[in-house]
VOGU-3710 file (C-alpha; in Angstrom, 3 decimals, decimal comma):
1> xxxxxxxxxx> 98,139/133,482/44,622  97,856/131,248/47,876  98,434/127,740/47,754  94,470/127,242/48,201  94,079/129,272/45,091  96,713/127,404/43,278  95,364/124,030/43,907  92,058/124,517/42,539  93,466/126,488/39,834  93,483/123,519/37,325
11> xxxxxxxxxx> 90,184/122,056/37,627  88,578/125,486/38,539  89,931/126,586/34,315  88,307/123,020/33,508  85,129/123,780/34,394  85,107/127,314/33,756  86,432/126,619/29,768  82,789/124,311/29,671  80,476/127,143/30,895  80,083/125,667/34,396
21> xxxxxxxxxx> 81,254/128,960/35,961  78,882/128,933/39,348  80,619/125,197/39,805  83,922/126,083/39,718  83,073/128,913/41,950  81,152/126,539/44,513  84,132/123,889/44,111  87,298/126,795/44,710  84,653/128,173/48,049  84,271/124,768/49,256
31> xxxxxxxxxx> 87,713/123,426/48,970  88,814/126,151/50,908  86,131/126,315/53,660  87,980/123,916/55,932  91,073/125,533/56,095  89,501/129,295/55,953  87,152/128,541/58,383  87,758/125,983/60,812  91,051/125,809/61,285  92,570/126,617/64,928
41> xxxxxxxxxx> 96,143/126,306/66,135  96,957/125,594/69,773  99,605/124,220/71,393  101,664/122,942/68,833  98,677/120,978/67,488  95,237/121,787/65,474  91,590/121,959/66,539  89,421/121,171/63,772  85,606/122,685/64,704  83,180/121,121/62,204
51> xxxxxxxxxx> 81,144/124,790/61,369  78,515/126,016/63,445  78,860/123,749/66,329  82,283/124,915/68,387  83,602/121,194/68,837  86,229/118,811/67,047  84,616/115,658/65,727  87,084/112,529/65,272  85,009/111,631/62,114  84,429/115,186/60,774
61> xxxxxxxxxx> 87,837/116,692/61,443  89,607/114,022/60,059  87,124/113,916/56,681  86,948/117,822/56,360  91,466/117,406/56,037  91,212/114,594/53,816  91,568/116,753/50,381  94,362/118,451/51,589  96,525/115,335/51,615  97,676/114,932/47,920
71> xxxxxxxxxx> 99,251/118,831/48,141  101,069/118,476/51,720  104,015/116,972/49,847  104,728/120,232/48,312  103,475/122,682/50,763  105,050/122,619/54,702  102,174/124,580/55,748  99,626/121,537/54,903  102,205/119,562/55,739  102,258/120,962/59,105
81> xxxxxxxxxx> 98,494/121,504/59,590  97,767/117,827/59,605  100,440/116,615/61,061  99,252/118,760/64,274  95,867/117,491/63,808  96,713/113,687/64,429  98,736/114,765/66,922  95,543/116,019/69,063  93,161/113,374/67,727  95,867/110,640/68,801
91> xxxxxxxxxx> 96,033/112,380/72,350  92,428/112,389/72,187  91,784/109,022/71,596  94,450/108,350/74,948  92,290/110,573/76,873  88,923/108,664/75,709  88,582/106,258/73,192  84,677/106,109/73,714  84,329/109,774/73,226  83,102/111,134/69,623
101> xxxxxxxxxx> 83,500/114,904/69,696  86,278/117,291/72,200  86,545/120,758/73,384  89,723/122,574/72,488  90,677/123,070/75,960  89,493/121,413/79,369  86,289/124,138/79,716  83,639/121,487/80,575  81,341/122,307/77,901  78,834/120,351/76,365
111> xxxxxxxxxx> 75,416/120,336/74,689  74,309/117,995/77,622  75,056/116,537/81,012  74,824/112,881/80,082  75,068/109,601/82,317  78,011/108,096/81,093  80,872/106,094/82,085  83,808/108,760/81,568  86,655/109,524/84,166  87,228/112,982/85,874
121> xxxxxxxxxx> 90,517/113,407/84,009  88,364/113,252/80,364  85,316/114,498/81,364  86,292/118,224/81,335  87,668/117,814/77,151  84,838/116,035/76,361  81,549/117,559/74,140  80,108/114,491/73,806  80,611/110,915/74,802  78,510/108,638/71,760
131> xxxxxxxxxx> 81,088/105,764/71,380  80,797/105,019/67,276  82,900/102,737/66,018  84,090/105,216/62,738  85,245/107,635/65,498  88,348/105,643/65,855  88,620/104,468/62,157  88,868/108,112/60,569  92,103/109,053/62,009  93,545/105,655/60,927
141> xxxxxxxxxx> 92,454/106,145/57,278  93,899/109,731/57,920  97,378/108,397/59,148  97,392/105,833/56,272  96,564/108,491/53,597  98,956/110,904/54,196  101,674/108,833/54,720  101,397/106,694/51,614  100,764/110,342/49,680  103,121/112,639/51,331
151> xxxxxxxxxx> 105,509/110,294/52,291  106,212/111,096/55,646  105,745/109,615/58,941  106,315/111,947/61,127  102,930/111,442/62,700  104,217/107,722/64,050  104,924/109,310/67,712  104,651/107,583/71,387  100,715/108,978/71,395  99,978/107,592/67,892
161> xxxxxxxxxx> 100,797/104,284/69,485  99,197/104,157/72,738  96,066/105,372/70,312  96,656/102,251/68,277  96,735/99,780/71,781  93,356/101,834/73,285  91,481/101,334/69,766  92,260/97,677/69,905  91,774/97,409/73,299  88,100/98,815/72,854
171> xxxxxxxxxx> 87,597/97,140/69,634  88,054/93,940/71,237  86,204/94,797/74,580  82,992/95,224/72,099  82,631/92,351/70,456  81,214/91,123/73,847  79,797/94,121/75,179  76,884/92,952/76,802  79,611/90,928/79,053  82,338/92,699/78,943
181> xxxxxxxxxx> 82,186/96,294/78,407  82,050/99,323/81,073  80,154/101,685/78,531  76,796/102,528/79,021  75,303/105,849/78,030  71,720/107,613/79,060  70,727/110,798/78,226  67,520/112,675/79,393  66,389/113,804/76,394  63,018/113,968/74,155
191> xxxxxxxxxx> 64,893/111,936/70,828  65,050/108,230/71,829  67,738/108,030/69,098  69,731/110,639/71,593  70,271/107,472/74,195  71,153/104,241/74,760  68,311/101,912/75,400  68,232/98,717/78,407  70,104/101,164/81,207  72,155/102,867/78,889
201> xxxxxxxxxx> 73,521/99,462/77,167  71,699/99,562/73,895  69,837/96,532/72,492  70,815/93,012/73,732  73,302/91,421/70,680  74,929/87,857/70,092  78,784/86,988/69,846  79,262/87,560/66,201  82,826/88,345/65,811  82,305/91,835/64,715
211> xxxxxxxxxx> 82,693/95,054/67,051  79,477/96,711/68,955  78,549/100,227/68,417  75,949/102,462/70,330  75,672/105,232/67,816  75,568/105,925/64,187  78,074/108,073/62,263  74,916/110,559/62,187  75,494/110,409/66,083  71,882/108,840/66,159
221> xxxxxxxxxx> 71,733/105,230/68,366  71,852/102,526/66,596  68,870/100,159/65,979  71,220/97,088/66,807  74,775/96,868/67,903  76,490/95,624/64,966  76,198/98,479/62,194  77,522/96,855/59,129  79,097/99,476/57,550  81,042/100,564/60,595
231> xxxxxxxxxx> 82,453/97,050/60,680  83,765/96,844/57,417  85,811/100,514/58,051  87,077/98,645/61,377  88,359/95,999/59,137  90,169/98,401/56,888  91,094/100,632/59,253  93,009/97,348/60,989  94,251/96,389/57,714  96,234/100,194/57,306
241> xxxxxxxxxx> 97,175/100,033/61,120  98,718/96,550/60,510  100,378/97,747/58,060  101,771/101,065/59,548  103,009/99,147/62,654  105,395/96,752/60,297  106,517/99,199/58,320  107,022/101,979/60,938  106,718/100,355/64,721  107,435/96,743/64,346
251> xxxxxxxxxx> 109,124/96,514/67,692  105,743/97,315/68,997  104,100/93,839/68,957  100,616/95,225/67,766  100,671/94,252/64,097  99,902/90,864/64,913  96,657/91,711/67,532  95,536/94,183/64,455  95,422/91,112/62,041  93,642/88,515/64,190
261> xxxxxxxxxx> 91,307/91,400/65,002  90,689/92,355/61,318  90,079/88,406/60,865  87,621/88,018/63,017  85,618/91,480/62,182  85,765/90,016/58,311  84,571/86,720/59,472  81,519/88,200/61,213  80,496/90,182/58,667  80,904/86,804/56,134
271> xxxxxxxxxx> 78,605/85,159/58,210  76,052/87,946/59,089  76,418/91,072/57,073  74,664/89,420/53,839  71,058/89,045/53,804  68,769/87,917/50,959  65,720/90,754/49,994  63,085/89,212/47,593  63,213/92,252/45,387  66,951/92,668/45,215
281> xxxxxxxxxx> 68,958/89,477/46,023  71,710/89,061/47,848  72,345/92,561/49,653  74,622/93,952/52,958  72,119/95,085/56,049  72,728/98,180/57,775  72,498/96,537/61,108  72,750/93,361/62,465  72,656/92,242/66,089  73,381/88,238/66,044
291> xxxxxxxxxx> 69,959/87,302/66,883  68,586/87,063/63,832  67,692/90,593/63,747  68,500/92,937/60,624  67,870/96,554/59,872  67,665/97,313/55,728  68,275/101,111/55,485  70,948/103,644/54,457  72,250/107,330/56,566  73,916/109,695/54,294
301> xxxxxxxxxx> 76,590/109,969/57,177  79,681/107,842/56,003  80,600/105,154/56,657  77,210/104,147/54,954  76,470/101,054/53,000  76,933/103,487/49,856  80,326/104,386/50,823  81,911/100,671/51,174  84,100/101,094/47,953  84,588/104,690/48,630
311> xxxxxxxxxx> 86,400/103,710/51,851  88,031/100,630/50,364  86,261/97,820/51,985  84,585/96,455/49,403  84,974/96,850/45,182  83,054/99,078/43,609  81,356/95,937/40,906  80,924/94,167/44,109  77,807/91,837/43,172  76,464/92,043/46,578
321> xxxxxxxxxx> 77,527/95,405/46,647  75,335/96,532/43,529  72,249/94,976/44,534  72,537/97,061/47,873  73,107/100,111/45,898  69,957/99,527/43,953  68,078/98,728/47,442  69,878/101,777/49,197  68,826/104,167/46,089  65,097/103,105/45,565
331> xxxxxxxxxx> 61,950/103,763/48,161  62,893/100,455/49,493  65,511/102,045/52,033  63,277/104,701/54,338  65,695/107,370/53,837  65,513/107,569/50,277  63,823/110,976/49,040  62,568/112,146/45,252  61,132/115,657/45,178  61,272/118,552/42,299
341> xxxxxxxxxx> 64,918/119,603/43,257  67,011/116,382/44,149  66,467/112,385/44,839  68,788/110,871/47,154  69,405/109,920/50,649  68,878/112,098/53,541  69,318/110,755/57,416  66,994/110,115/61,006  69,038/112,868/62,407  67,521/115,401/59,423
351> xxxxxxxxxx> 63,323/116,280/58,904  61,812/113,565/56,830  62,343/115,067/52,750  65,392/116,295/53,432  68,664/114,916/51,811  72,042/115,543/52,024  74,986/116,558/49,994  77,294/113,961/51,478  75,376/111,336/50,556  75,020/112,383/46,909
361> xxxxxxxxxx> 78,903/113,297/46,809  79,206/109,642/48,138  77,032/108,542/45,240  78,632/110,303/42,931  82,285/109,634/44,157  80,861/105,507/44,003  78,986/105,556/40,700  81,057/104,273/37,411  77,857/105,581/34,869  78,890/109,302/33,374
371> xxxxxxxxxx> 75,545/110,088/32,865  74,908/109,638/36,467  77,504/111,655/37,475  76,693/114,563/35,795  73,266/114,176/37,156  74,507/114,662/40,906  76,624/117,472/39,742  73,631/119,390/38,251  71,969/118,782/41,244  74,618/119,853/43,667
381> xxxxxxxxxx> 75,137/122,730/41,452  71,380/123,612/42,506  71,322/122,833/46,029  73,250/126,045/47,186  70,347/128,194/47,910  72,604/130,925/46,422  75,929/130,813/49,267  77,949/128,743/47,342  78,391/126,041/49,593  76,774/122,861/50,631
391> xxxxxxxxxx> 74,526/122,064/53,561  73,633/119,243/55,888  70,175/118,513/54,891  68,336/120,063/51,760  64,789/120,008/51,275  64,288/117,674/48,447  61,757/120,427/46,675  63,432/123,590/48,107  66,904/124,523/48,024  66,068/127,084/50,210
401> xxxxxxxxxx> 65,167/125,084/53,131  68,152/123,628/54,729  70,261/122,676/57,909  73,318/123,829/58,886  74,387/127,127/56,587  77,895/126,261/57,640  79,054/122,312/57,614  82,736/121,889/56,619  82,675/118,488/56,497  80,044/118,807/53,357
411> xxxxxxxxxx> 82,292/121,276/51,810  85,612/119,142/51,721  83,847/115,991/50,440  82,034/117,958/47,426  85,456/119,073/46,626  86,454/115,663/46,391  83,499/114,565/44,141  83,835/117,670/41,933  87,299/116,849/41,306  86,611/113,696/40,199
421> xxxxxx> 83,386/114,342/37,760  85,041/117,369/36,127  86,660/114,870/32,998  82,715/113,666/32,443  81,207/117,283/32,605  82,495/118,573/28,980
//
C-alpha cells in the first residue's frame, strides 16, 4: 500500500460502508491526481504543471499541494515534495513578482508574445505575465499551512525572504498604480478580457488603501482594479507573513511593513468593499475601483467572494458575508447557472451554462446546512462524465460537455470537500 493509498484509506471505507462506492472511487483518483500526474522534480526543487497546459501556476500549484499538508508530518517524501515546491515558487517570485504562471526551465515558451514590462533575465521562465494579486498570496497561505501542520520550517530560506520584501514591495507599489507602478500589459488578442485596457494600464482607479490588480484569479482582466476578494487574501496572507517573520526571521525588519500593510488593505476594504443591494442588504462587491464604481458578480476561481471564510478572511456567519452568499448563489450574480444536471457558479473565462467544480467544492467546503452538502456531493458525484475526475467547466445540462479532461487543481480541492462532507453523507 503507498502512502497515497493509505491516506484515503479511512474515508474511502466511510463512504464505501454507505453505498457511495463511485465517490470513494472519484475521491481516492482525485486525491492522487496531483501527485500521480503533475508532479516533476528538477534541480533539487518541484515543478508543479496544472494538467493539460505544460506550465506551473503560483495559484494552482500551490492549491493542487494543499491536501497533502496534514500527512507530510509523517511521510519525508511529502515532506520533501513541498518543501521543493516553495523553494521554486519563492525563486520565482525573485525572478518576477508580476508574473502568474513559469516554464520549468528558461525555454522561452509561451501561449503568446505579449507587450509587457518584464526584464531579459525573466522573460525566458516566464509563460505568462497577468500580475493577480492571489498569485503572490497562495504560496504564503502554503508556507503558513505547512508549517503550523507539519511543524517544520525548513522552507524559511534567504529566497523565501527576498520573496517576502518583492511581494511587499509590489503590494505597496499598487495601491497607487496609476502613479506609481511600471506594469502595464497589452496583448493582441480577440478576448478583451485577455488585455489590459488604457495602454496596457487597466481602468483608471482612486487611492483606496487596498492593492490594484489587472487580472482575475480566472486569469481574465479585471473590470476595475480593486477585486475585493483578492484584497481580503492580501490581508491574510500579510497577517501569516507577519507572523512567520516574528516567529522565524525577526531580525529581518519586515514584520512590521507586513502589519501597516495589512492595516491599510483592511481599512480599504472597511470603507469600500461593502455595498448596499436593494434585494439583499448589506453585501461585499466583487470589484471596486474608488470612483464610485462597483462590479456585483462571483468567478468560481478562488479567491472568490464565496471563498472568504474558506480562506480565513472573513467568518463563515459573517452577516455581510451571508447576504453575499445569497446574492452570489441566485440569478442576481451573472455567473450563476441552473440546468437539469447542476446549479452553481461557472466563470467569463468558461461558455455561458457552464459551471465549475471548484466553485461548488468552494460552496460546499463554505456551507454549514447538511442537507446542502449532500446536495453538491450528489451533484459532483454526477459531473464526471464517467473518468472519475472533475473538470474545469461542466455543462450545467450535460455532464458530457466539459473543459479541460485533465485539471489538477479541481481534483485536489474536491478531495478536500469530500473529506469534509463524508460525516453528513450516512
Amino acid at each position: 500500500m503507498d502512502w497515497l493509498e493509505e491516506a484515503t484509506q479511512p474515508v474511502y471505507d466511510q463512504l464505501s460502508r454507505i453505498g457511495r462506492s463511485k465517490l470513494a472511487n472519484m475521491y481516492r483518483n482525485c486525491f492522487r491526481s496531483t501527485w500521480d500526474t503533475t508532479l516533476q522534480r528538477s534541480d533539487g526543487t518541484v515543478f508543479l504543471v496544472t494538467g493539460d497546459i505544460p506550465a506551473m501556476w503560483l495559484r494552482d500549484s500551490s492549491a493542487q499541494v494543499y491536501h497533502y499538508v496534514p500527512h507530510a508530518g509523517k511521510n519525508r517524501e511529502v515532506l520533501y515534495a513541498i518543501l521543493g515546491l516553495l523553494e521554486r515558487q519563492f525563486q520565482y517570485i525573485c525572478l518576477d513578482p508580476y508574473a502568474n504562471a513559469f516554464n520549468r526551465e528558461a525555454n522561452d515558451r509561451r501561449n503568446h508574445l505579449d507587450d509587457t514590462s518584464w526584464t531579459d533575465e525573466a522573460r525566458p521562465w516566464i509563460w505568462e505575465r497577468k500580475y493577480e494579486v492571489d498569485s503572490l498570496c497562495y504560496p504564503i497561505r502554503l508556507a503558513c499551512h505547512f508549517w503550523k501542520t507539519a511543524g517544520n520550517a525548513a522552507w524559511c530560506s534567504a529566497a523565501f525572504l527576498r520573496a517576502a520584501e518583492r511581494i511587499l514591495d509590489v503590494w505597496e507599489t499598487e495601491q497607487r498604480h496609476m502613479e506609481r507602478s511600471p506594469y502595464y500589459f497589452r496583448r493582441d488578442c480577440r478576448r478583451p478580457s485577455d488585455t489590459l485596457s488604457n495602454e496596457g494600464k487597466g481602468a483608471p482607479a482612486a487611492y483606496t488603501g487596498m492593492t490594484w490588480s489587472g487580472f482575475r484569479p480566472s486569469d481574465d482582466a479585471c473590470q476595475y482594479g480593486y477585486l475585493i476578494p483578492a484584497n481580503f487574501f492580501a490581508a491574510k496572507s500579510l497577517e501569516q507573513m507577519e507572523e512567520m517573520l516574528t516567529a522565524l526571521a525577526p531580525e529581518s525588519g519586515l514584520s512590521a511593513r507586513a502589519r501597516a500593510l495589512r492595516e491599510e488593505i483592511q481599512a480599504g476594504l472597511r470603507q469600500h468593499a461593502v455595498v448596499e443591494r436593494p434585494d439583499f442588504g448589506a453585501v461585499y462587491a466583487y470589484e471596486v475601483d474608488g470612483l464610485g464604481h462597483a462590479n456585483f458578480m462571483d468567478d468560481a476561481n478562488v479567491p472568490s467572494l464565496l471563498s472568504l471564510p474558506y480562506l480565513g478572511c472573513v467568518p463563515a456567519d459573517d452577516p455581510v458575508y451571508q447576504n453575499t452568499r445569497r446574492m452570489l448563489l441566485s440569478p442576481a450574480n451573472p455567473y450563476y447557472f441552473e440546468g437539469a444536471c447542476a446549479k452553481g457558479i461557472g466563470s467569463p473565462h468558461t461558455p455561458p451554462d457552464y459551471i465549475w467544480p471548484i466553485s461548488l467544492c468552494i460552496q460546499g467546503l463554505t456551507a454549514a446546512d447538511e442537507g446542502e452538502i449532500r446536495s453538491l456531493a450528489d451533484m459532483l458525484e454526477n459531473m464526471d462524465a464517467g473518468t472519475l475526475l472533475m473538470h474545469e467547466g461542466v455543462h450545467k445540462d450535460d455532464p458530457f460537455r466539459f473543459t479541460r479532461p485533465w485539471f489538477a487543481w479541481a481534483n485536489s480541492i474536491f478531495s478536500e470537500f469530500v473529506e469534509k462532507a463524508a460525516g453528513c453523507l450516512g
